[in-house]
C-alpha positions as CSV (number, residue, x, y, z in Angstrom):
1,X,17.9,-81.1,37.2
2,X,18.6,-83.5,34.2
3,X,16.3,-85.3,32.3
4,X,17.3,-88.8,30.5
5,X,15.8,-88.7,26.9
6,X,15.5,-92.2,25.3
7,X,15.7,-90.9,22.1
8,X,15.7,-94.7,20.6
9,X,12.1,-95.0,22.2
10,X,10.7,-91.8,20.8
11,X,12.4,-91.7,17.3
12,X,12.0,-95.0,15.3
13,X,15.1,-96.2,13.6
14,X,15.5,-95.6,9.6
15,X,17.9,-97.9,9.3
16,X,15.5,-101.2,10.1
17,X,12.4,-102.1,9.7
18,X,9.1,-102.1,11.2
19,X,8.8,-105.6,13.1
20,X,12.6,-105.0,13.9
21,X,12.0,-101.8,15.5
22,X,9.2,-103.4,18.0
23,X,11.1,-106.0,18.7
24,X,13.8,-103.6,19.7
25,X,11.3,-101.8,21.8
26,X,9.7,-104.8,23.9
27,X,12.0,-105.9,27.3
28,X,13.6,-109.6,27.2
29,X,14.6,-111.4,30.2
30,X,18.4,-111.8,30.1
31,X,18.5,-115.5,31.2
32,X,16.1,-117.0,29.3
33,X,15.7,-114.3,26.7
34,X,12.1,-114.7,26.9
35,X,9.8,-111.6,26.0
36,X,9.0,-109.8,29.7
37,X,6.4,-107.3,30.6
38,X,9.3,-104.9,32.6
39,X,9.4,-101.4,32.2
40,X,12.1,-100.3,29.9
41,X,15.1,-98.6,31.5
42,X,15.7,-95.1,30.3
43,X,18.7,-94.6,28.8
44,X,21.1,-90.6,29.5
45,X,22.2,-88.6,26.4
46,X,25.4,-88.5,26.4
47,X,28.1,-85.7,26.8
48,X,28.5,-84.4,23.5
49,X,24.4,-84.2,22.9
50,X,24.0,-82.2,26.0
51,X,26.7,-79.6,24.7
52,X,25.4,-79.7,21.0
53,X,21.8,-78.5,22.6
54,X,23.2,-75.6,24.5
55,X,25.4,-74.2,21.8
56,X,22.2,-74.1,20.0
57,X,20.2,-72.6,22.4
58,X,23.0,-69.9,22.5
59,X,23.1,-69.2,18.8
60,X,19.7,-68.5,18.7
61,X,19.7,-66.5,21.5
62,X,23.2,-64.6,20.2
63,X,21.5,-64.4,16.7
64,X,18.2,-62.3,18.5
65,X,20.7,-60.3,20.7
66,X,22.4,-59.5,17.8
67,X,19.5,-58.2,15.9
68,X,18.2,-56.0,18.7
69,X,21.3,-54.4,19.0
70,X,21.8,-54.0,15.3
71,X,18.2,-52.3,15.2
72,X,18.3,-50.7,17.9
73,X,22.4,-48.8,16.3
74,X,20.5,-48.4,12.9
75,X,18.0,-46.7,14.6
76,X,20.2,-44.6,16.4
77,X,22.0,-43.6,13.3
78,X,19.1,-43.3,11.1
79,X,18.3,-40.2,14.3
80,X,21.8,-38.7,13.9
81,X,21.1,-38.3,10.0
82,X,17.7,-36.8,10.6
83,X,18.9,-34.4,13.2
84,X,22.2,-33.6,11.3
85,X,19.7,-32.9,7.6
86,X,17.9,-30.3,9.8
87,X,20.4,-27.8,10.7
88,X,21.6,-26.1,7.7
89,X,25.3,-26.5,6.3
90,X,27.1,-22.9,5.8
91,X,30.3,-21.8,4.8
92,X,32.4,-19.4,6.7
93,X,35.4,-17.4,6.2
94,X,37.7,-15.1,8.6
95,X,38.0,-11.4,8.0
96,X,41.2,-10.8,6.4
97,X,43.1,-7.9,8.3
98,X,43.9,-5.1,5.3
99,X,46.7,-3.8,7.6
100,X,46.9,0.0,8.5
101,X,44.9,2.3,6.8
102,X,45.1,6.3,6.7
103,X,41.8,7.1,5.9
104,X,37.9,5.6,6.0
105,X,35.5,6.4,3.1
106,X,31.9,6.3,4.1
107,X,29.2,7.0,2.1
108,X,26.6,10.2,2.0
109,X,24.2,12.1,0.0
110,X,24.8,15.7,-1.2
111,X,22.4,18.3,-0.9
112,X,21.7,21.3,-2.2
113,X,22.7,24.2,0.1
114,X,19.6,26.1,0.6
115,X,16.2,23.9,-1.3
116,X,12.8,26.0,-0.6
117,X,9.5,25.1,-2.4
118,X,7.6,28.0,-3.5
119,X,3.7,28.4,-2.6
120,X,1.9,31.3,-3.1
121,X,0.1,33.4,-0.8
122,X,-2.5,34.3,-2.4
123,X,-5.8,32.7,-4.3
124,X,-6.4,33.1,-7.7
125,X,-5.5,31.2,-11.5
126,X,-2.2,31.2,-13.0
127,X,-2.3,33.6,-15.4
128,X,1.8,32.9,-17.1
129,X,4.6,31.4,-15.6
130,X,8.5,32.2,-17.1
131,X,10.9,29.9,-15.8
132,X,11.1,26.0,-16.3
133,X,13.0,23.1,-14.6
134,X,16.6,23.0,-15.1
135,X,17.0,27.2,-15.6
136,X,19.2,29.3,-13.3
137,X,17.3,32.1,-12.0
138,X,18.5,35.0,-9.9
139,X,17.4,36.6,-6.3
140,X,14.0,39.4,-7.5
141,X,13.7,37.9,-11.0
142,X,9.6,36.8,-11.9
143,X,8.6,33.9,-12.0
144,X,4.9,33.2,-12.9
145,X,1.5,36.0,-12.4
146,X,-1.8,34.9,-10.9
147,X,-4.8,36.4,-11.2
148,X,-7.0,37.3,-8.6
149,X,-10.5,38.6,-9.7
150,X,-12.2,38.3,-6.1
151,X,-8.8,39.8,-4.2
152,X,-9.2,43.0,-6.7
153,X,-12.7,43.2,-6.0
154,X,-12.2,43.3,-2.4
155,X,-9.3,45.8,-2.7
156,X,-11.7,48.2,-4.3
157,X,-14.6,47.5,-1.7
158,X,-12.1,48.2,0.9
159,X,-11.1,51.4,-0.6
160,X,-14.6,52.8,-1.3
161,X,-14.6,51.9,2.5
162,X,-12.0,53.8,3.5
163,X,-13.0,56.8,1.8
164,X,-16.0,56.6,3.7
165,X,-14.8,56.5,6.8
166,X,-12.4,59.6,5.6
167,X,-15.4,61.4,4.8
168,X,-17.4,60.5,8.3
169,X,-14.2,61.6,10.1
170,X,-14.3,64.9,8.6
171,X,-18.1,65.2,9.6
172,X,-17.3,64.3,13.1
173,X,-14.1,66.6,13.2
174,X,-16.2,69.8,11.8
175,X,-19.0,68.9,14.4
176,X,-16.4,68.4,17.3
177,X,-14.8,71.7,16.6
178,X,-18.2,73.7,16.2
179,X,-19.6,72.0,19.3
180,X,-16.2,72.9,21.4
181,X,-16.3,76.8,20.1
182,X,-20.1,76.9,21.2
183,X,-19.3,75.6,24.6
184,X,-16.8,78.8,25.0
185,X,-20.6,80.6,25.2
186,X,-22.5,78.5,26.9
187,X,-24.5,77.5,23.8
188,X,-24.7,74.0,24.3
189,X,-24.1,71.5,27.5
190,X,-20.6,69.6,28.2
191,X,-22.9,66.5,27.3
192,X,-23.5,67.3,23.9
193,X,-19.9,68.8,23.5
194,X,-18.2,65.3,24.8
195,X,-20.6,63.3,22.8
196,X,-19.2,65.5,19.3
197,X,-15.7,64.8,20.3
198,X,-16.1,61.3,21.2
199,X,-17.5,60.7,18.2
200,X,-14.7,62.5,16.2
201,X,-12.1,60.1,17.9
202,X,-14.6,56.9,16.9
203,X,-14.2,57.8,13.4
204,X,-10.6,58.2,13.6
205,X,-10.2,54.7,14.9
206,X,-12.4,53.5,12.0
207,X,-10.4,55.4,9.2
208,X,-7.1,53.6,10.9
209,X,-9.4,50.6,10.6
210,X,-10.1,50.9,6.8
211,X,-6.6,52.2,6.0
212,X,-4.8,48.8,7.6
213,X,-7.7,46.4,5.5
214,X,-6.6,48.3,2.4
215,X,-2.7,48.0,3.2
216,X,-3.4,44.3,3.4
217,X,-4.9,43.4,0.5
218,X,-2.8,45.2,-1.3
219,X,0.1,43.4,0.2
220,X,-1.9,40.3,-1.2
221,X,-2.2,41.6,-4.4
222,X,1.6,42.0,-4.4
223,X,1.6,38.1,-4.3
224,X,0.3,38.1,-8.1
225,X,3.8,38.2,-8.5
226,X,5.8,35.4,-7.5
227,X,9.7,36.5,-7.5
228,X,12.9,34.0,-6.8
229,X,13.8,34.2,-3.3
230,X,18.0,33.9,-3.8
231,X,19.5,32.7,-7.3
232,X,19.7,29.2,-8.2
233,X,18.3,26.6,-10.0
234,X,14.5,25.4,-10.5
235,X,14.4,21.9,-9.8
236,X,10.6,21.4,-10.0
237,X,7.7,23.0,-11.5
238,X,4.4,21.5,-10.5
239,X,2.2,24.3,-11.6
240,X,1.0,25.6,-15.6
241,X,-1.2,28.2,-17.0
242,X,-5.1,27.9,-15.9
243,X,-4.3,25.9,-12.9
244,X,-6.4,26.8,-9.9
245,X,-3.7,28.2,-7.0
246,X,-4.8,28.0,-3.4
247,X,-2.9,30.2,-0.9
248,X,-1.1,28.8,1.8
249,X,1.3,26.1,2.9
250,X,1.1,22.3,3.7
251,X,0.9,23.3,7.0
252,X,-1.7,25.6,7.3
253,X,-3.8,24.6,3.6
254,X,-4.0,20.8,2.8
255,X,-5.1,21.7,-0.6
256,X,-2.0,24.2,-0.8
257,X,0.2,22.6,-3.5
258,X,3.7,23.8,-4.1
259,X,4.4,25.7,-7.3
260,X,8.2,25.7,-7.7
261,X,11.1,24.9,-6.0
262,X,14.5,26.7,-6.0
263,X,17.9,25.1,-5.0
264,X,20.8,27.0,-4.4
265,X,23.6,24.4,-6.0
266,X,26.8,26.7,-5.8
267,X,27.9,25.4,-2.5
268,X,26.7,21.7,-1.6
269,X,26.2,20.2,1.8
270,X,27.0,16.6,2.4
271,X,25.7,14.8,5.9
272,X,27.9,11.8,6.8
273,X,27.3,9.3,9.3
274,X,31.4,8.4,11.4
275,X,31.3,5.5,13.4
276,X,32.0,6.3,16.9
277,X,35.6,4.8,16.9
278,X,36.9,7.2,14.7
279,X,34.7,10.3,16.0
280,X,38.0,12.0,17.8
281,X,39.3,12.1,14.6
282,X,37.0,15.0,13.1
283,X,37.8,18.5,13.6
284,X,35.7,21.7,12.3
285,X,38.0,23.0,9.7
286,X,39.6,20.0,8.3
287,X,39.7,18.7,4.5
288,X,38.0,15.5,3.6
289,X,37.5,14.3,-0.3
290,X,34.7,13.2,-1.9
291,X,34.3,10.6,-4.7
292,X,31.6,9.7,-7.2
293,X,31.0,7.2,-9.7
294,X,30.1,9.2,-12.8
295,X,34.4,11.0,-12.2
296,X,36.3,8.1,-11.7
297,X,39.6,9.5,-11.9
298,X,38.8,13.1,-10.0
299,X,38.4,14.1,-6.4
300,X,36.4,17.0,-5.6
301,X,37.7,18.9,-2.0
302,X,35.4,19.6,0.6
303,X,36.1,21.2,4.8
304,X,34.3,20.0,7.6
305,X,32.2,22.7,8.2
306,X,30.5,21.2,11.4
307,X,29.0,18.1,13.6
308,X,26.5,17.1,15.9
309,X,28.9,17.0,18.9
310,X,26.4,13.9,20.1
311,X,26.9,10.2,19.1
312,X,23.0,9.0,18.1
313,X,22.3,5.9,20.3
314,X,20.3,4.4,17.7
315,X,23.2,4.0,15.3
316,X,26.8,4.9,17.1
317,X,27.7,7.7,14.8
318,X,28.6,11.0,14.2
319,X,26.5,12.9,12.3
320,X,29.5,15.1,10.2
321,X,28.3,18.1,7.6
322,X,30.7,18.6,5.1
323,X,30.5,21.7,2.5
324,X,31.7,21.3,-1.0
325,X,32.8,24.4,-3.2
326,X,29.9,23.7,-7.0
327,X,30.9,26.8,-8.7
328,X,31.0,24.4,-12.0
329,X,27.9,22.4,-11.5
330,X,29.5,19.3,-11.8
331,X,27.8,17.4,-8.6
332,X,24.2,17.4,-8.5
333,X,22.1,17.4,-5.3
334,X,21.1,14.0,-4.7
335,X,24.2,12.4,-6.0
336,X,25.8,9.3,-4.1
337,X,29.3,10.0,-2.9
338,X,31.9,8.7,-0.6
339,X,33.6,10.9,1.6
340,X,37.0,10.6,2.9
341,X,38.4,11.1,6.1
342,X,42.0,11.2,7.2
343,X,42.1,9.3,10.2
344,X,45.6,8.2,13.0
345,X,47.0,5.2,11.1
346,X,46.8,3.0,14.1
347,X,43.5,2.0,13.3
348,X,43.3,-1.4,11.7
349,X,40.6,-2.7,9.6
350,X,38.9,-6.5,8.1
351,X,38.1,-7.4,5.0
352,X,35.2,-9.4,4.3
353,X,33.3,-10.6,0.6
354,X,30.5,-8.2,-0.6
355,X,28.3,-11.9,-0.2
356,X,28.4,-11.7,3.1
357,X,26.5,-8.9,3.6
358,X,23.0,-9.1,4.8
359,X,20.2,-6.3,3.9
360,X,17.9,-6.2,7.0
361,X,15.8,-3.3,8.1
362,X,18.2,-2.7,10.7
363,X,21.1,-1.7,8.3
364,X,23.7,-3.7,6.6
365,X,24.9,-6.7,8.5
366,X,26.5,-10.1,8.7
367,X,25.8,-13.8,9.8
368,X,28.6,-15.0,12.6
369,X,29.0,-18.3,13.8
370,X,29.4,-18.4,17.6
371,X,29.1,-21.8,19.2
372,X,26.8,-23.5,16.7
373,X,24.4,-20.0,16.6
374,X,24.0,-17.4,13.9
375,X,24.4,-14.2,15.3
376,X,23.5,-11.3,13.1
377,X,25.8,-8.5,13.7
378,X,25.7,-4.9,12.5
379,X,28.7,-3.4,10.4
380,X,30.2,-0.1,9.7
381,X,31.7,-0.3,5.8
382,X,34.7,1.8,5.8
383,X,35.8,1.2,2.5
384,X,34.1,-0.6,-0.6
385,X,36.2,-2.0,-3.1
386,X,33.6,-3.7,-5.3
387,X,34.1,-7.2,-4.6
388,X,35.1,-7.1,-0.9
389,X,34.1,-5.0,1.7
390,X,36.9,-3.5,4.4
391,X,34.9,-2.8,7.3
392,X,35.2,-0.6,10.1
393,X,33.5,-2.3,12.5
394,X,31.5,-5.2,13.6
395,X,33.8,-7.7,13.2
396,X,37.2,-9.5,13.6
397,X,39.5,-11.3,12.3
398,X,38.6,-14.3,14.9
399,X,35.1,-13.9,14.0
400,X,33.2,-17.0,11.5
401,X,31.3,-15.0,9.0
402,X,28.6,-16.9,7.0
403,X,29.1,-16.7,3.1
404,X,26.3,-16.1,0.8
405,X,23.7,-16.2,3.7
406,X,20.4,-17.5,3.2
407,X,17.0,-14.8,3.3
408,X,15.5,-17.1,5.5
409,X,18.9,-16.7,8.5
410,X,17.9,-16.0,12.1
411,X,19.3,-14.5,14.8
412,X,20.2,-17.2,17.3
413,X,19.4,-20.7,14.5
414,X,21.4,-23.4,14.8
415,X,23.9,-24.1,11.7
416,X,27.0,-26.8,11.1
417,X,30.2,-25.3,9.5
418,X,30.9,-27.3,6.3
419,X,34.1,-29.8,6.9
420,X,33.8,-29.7,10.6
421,X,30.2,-32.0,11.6
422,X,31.8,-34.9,8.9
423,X,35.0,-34.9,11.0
424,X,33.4,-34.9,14.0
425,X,30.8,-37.2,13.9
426,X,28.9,-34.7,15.6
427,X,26.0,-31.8,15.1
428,X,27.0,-28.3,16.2
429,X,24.7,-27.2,18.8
């Protein structure tokens, strides 16, 4: 409905003055123009009043639409931001494929082919000792005394002991014999006689008794000496002149300490884990090459001398001994080596950075980008080349790997590949 707004009745004039504008506002009669006490008749706004209100009305109310929708996109945005700062930006590369390769070099540990720690076996002081780390020693030759005060004094009691039995076996032997002739005449009962030669036998049994506790300390006493079991090399010496030695083994002693230890370093062993792909490719016999660090430019030939026949389900390899001729000494047990294996030349292997690796107590692996995830995968290095890695598996060329992975990276967290959420407009999820 309408309403008729006099606005001349409600809004004085500016443009006349005050007696003028009441004179405007009181009714006349049209005939005589005489003053009248009539109501005044309301006068309608016209057209272009009417549409000046209602564009008005809808600027303001375009102007508040306008700001709830700009807040409510800002606030929006501002949400998109937040979310987008908390996932983590990474880079990625693809493995490069390094084309066919004849061989894989993985990496091992040599060992010395037979190690044994010496203990001795029997109690006593150290009375000299004549070899030191680092000398070569052969199988029989001496290597330290102990003396054994209370072992010597038992050896003698035992021998004292034995000679008494001897001389209570020869009383019971004489009596035995006497007692057997004088049964012949009736001079004495079968009682007495089996009681002699019972005896006789007793004594026997205790002069066997005496002679075995003799042999065996003397066998003891043979451990004063403490000889070098096969020839080699003395790697440690943990003992020196005066110390207290307790007989025994870590097993059997826990106060048992080990005195030397011998390595035999003319023939070396080397274990080597093969990942499982390339496990038909070792055979008992065949010729791999081993590598160090300290020889740059030399190779040092080693056979195959035998596997596990088992893949270990913990790691998916095969666990490969390799023997290595040392008649110069020029490897060392312990010493880091890679190990080379001819392999079919079919297989094909990636190459990633050495930053992409990951150190995890699960073994070396890498950061992958699948959907939005990280997903931490385990790789088998077939080859390092210093800067880059070529791996033998874990990974394809397909495959997004994370460079220079954060400490903090978890399997299954959400990350955004660098130059792909900008482009987007979106977070990967």
């Amino acid at each position: 409905m309408s309403t008729d707004i006099n606005t001349e009745m409600t809004t004085p004039s500016t443009h006349y003055p005050a007696h003028a504008s009441k004179a405007a506002t009181v009714p006349h009669d049209p005939l005589s123009g005489e003053p009248t006490d009539a109501p005044p008749v309301p006068q309608r706004m016209s057209f272009g009043g009417k549409l000046g209100v209602f564009l008005v009305v809808l600027l303001v109310i375009a102007v508040i639409v306008y700001g709830l929708l700009s807040r409510a996109r800002d606030e929006h945005k501002l949400e998109q931001v937040m979310k987008a700062s908390a996932v983590p930006v990474v880079n990625v590369i693809h493995p490069a494929v390094t084309g066919v390769s004849s061989e894989i070099a993985l990496p091992g540990n040599t060992q010395a082919y037979n190690d044994t720690p010496i203990y001795a076996r029997t109690s006593g002081y150290l009375k000299q000792w004549f070899v030191d780390i680092g000398q070569h020693v052969t199988k029989g030759e001496l290597m330290a005394t102990i003396e054994t005060p209370e072992l010597d004094e038992q050896l003698q009691v035992a021998q004292a002991n034995l000679k008494s039995a001897q001389a209570d076996l020869a009383l019971a032997n004489t009596t035995s014999d006497r007692y057997q002739n004088l049964l012949k005449s009736d001079s004495v009962s079968k009682q007495e006689t089996d009681v002699a030669v019972s005896g006789a036998a007793a004594k026997l049994a205790a002069v066997d008794a005496a002679q075995a506790n003799v042999r065996r300390l003397q066998q003891l006493q043979s451990f004063e000496k403490v000889y070098a079991p096969y020839s080699g090399v003395v790697t440690v010496r943990n003992t020196d002149i005066g110390d207290l030695i307790d007989s025994g083994s870590p097993n059997s002693s826990g106060t048992a300490k080990e005195l030397f230890r011998v390595a035999s370093i003319d023939m070396l062993r080397v274990y080597v884990a093969v990942p499982e792909n390339y496990a038909p490719a070792i055979r008992d016999g065949n010729t791999a090459t081993l590598t160090l660090d300290e020889y740059p430019n030399q190779q040092f030939v080693g056979k195959i001398a035998r596997n596990s026949n088992a893949i270990d389900q913990t790691s998916r390899t095969l666990n490969v001994e390799v023997d290595v001729d040392n008649a110069d000494g020029k490897l060392l047990p312990g010493a880091y080596v890679f190990v080379h294996f001819k392999i079919p030349e079919q297989v094909r292997m990636v190459s990633v950075p050495a930053n992409t690796l990951v150190f995890r107590a699960q073994g070396l692996q890498v950061g992958v980008v699948r959907d939005g995830r990280v997903h931490l995968q385990s790789v088998t290095i077939g080859k390092d080349n210093g800067s880059s890695l070529e791996i033998a598996t874990g990974v394809t060329a397909a495959d997004e790997v994370i460079l220079d992975p954060s400490d903090s990276l978890a399997e299954g967290q959400r990350v955004q590949v660098a130059g792909q959420a900008q482009g987007q407009g979106t977070v990967a999820r």
